[in-house]
C-alpha positions as CSV (number, residue, x, y, z in Angstrom):
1,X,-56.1,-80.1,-367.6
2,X,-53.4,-77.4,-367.5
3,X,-55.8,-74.4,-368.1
4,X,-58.0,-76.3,-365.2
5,X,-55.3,-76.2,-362.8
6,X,-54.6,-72.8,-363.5
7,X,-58.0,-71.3,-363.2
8,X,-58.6,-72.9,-359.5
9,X,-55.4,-72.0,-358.6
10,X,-56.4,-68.5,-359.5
11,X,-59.7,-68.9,-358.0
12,X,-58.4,-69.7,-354.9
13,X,-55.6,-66.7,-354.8
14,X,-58.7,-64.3,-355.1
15,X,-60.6,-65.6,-352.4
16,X,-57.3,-65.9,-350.2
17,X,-56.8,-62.2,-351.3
18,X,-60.8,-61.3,-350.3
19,X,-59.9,-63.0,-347.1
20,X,-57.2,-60.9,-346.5
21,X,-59.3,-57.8,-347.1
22,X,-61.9,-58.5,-344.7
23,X,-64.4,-59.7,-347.9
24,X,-66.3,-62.3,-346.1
25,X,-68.8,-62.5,-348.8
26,X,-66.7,-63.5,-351.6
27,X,-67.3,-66.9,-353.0
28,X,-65.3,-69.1,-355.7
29,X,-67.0,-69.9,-358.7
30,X,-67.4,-73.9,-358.4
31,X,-69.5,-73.5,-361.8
32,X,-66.5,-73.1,-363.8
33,X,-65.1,-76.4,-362.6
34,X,-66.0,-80.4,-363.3
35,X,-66.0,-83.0,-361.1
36,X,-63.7,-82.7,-358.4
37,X,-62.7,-79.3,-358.8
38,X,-66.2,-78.2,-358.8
39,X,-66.5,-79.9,-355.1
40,X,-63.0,-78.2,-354.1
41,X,-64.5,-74.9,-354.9
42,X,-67.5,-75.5,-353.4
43,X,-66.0,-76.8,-350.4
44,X,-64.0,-73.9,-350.1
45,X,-66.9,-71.4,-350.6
46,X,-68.9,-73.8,-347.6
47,X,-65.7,-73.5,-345.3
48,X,-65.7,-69.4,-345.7
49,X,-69.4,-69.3,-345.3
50,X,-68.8,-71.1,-341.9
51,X,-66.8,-69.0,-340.8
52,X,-68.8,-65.9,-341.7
53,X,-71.9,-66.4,-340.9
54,X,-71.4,-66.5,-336.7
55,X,-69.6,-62.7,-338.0
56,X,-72.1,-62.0,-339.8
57,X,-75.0,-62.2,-337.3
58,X,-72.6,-61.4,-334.7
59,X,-72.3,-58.1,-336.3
60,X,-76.1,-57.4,-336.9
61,X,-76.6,-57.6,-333.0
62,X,-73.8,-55.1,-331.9
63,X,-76.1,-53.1,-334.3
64,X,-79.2,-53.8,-332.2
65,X,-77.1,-53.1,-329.2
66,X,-75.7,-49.7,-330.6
67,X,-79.3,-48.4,-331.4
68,X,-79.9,-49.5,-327.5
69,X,-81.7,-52.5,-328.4
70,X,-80.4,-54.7,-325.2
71,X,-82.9,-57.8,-326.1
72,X,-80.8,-58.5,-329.2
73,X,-79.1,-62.3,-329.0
74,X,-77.3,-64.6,-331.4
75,X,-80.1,-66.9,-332.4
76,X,-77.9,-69.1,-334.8
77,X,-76.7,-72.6,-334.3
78,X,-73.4,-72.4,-334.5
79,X,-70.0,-75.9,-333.8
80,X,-66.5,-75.2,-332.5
81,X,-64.8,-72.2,-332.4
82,X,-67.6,-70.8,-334.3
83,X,-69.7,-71.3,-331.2
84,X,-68.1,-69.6,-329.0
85,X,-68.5,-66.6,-330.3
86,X,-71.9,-66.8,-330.3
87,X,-71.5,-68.4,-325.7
88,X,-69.6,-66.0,-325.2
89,X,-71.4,-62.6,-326.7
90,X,-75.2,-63.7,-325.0
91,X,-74.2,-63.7,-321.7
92,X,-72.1,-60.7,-322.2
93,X,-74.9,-58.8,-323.7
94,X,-76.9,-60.3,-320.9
95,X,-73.9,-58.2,-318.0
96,X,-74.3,-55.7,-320.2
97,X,-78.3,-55.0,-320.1
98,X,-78.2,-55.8,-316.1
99,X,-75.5,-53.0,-315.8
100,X,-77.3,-50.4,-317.9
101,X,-80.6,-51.4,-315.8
102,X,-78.8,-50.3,-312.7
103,X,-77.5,-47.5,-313.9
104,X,-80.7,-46.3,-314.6
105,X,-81.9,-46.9,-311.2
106,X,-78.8,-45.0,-310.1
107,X,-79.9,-42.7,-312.4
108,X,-83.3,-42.0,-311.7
109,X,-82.0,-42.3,-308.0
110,X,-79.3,-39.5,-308.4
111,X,-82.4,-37.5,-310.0
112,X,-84.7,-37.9,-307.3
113,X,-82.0,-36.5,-305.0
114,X,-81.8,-33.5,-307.3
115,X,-85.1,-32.6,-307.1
116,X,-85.6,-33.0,-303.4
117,X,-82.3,-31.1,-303.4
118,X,-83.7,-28.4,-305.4
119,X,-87.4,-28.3,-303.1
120,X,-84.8,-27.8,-300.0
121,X,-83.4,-25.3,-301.4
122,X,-86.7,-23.8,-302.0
123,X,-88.2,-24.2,-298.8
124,X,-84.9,-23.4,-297.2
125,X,-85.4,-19.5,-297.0
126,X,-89.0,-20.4,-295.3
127,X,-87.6,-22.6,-292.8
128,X,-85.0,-20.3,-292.2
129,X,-88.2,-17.8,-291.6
130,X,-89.7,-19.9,-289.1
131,X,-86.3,-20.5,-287.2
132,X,-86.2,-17.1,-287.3
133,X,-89.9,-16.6,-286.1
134,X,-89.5,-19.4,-283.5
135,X,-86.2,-17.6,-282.4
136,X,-88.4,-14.4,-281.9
137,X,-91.2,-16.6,-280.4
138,X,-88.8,-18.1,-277.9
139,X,-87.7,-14.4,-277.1
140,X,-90.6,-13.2,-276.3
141,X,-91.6,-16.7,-273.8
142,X,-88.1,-15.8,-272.2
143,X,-89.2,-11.8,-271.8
144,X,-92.5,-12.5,-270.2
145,X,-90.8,-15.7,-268.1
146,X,-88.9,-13.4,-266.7
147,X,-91.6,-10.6,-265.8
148,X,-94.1,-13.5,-264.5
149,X,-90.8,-14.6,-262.1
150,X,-90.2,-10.4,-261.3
151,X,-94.1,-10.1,-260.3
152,X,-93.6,-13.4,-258.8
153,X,-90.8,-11.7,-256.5
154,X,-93.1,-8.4,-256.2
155,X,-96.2,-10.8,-254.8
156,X,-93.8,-12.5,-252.3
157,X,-92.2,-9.2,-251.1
158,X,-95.8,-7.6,-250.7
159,X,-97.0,-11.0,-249.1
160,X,-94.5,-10.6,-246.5
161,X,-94.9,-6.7,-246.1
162,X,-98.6,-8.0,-245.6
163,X,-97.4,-10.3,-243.0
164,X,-95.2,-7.7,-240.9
165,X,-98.1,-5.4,-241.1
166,X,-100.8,-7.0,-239.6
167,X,-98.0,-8.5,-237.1
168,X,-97.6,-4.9,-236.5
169,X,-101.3,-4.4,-236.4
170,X,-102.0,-7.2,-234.1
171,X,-99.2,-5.4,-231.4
172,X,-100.7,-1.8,-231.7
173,X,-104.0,-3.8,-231.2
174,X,-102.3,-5.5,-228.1
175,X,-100.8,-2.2,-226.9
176,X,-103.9,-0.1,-227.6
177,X,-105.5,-3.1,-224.9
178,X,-103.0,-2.3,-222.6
179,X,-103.2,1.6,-222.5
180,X,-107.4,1.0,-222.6
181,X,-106.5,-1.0,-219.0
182,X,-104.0,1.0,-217.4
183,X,-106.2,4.5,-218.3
184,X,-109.2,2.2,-216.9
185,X,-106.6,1.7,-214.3
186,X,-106.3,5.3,-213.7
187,X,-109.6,6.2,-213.5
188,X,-110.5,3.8,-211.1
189,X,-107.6,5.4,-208.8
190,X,-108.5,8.6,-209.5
191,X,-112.1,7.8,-208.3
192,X,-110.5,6.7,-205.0
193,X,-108.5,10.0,-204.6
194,X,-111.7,11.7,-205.1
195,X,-113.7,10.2,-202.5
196,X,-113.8,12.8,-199.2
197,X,-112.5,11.8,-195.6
198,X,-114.0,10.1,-193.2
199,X,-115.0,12.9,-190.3
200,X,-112.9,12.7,-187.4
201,X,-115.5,12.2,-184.1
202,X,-118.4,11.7,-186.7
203,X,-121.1,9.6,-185.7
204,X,-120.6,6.1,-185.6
205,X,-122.1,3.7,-188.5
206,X,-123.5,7.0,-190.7
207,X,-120.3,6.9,-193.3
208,X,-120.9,10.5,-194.0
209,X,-118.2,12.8,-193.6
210,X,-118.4,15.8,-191.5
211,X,-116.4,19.2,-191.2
212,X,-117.6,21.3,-188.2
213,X,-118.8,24.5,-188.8
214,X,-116.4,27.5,-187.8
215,X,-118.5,30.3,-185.4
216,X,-118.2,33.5,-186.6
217,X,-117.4,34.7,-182.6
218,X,-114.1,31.7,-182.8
219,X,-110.9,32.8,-182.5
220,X,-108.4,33.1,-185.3
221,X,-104.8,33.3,-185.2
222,X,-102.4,35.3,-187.7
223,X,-99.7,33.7,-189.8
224,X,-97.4,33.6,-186.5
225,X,-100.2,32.0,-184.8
226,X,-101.1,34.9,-182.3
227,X,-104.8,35.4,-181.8
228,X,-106.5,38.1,-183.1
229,X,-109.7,39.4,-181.7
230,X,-112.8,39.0,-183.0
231,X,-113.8,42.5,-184.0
């Protein structure tokens, strides 16, 4: 009985020393034992396996996790404190795969971005081209704006030079009117001053105009008026 007692007393300082050490897998030997020894030993070894096992597979699916397997779960039915583990590692596992997911999308987001970042700045030095070229373009539209609006001005200033000239056409057509009357004028009067004299004691009713004849025998007179004789 003594050498009993003293071999599960030192089967139970070993596994309270494997314990200690973080050796979950270390069992008693209930084989060595009779009766109710043998189911102290055992119930000891069924106590520690408890215990370990939720550990255990606990364990193997932060491995899964650490090789990026985010579909690992505790699949093991577990009482007690012993479940808890197991409530409380799923759903965290669970955060844990929803927050990697968006990361990725964050990700690939953050990637897209750098590649249309990286075709802007390709492209950039053609857009900046065509600013340029539609800067030039612009320069030019302004340049012949302004010499449509300068012929603009040279049309109106030769519309109205047109204007004053055939105002001044229409007066030396007007004057030119007038002098053609008055020298018509003229003429007329000078056709009047060229007409000869009626004849003084000229017949009556003939309208012809008669000078008498001077005899040779008639007396004349000098520049004093004395007479001088026919000779």
């Amino acid at each position: 009985m003594r050498d009993t007692l003293n071999a599960l007393v030192t089967e139970m300082r070993d596994l309270s020393l494997a314990g200690q050490n973080g050796q979950r897998d270390v069992r008693g030997n209930a084989t060595k034992f009779d009766g109710a020894f043998r189911d102290l030993v055992g119930g000891v070894n069924r106590t520690l396996e408890a215990g370990a096992a939720p550990v255990r597979e606990a364990q193997a699916v932060l491995g899964k996790l650490a090789n990026r397997d985010l579909t690992a779960r505790m699949t093991g039915v577990y009482r007690g404190e012993h479940a808890s583990l197991s409530d409380s590692l799923t759903p965290a596992i669970a955060d844990l795969g929803a927050a990697l997911i968006e990361v990725r999308r964050e990700s690939d987001g953050i990637h897209a971005s750098a590649q249309e970042i990286a075709s802007a700045q390709e492209i950039a030095p053609a857009a900046q081209e065509q600013a340029n070229g539609a800067t030039r373009q612009a320069g030019l539209l302004e340049s012949m704006s302004n010499d449509v609006s300068k012929q603009r001005t040279v049309r109106a200033g030769l519309a109205t030079r047109g204007r004053d000239l055939n105002a001044l056409v229409s007066k030396t057509r007007n004057a030119a009117r007038e002098g053609h009357a008055r020298v018509a004028e003229v003429a007329s009067a000078l056709a009047v001053i060229r007409e000869p004299l009626p004849a003084l004691g000229g017949g009556e009713g003939t309208g012809e105009s008669r000078t008498p004849a001077m005899s040779p025998d008639a007396a004349r007179t000098d520049d004093r008026g004395n007479m001088i004789e026919p000779g």
